[in-house]
N, C-alpha and C positions, 0 to 999 in steps of 0.2 A: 504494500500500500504506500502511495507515493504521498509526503508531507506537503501541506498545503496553507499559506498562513493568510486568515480573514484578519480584517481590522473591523472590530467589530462598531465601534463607533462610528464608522463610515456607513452603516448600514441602513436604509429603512426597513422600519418593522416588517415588510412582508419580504426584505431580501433578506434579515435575518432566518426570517421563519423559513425561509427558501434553502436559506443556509444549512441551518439544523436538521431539516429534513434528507437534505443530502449526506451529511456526517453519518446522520441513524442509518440511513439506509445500506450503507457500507460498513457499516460496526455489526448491526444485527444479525446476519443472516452469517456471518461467522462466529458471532456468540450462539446462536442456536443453534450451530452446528458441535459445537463444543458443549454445549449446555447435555448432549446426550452422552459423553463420553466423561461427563466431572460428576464425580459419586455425593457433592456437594451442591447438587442444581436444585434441589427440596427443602436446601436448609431455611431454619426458621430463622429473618432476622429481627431483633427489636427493632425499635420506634425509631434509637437513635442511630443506629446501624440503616436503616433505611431511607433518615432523613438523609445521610450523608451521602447514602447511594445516588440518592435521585437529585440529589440537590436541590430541596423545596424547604417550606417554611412548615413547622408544625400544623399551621392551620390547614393549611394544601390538601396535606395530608389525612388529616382529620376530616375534612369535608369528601373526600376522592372514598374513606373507607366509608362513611356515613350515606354517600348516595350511590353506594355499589359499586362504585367504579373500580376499587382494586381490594379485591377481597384480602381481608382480616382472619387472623386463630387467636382466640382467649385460650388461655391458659393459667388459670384461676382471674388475679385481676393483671395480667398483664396482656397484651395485647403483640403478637409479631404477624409477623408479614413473609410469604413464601417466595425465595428468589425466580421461582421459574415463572408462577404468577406475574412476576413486577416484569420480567421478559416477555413474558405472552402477550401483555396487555401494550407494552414497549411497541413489540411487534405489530400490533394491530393496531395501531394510533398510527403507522406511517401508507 
């Protein structure tokens, strides 16, 4: 994969959005392809393991589990979140 450098301040929003969707599209389908081969693709992560993944704000997050968008596991009162799910869902947003 060849490196490629955006300025991101130079962007408008919809060339950003243009942006990112090209990034993902070239990341993903080599994550998914490895995602079957890492004995690791199921793991449960917490709240903050997850905020960190996705790089979003608590509330995001809170709001994405609350209107379904990215399924949740309690486990008494704690709450984590399945890597292959945050992948699948990754995957169909592009």
């Amino acid at each position: 994969m060849e490196s490629k450098e955006i300025r991101v301040y130079n962007l408008s929003p919809d060339e950003f959005k243009e942006s990112i969707r090209s990034i993902v599209k070239e990341l993903l389908p080599q994550q998914k392809k490895n995602t079957d081969k890492i004995p690791f693709a199921d793991e449960l992560l917490t709240v903050e393991e997850t905020l960190k993944f996705l790089k979003c704000s608590k509330q995001a997050l809170w709001n994405w589990r609350k209107n379904g968008i990215l399924p949740s596991y309690r486990l008494g009162n704690r709450v984590y979140y399945k890597r292959s799910d945050i992948f699948n869902k990754l995957i169909k947003q592009v």
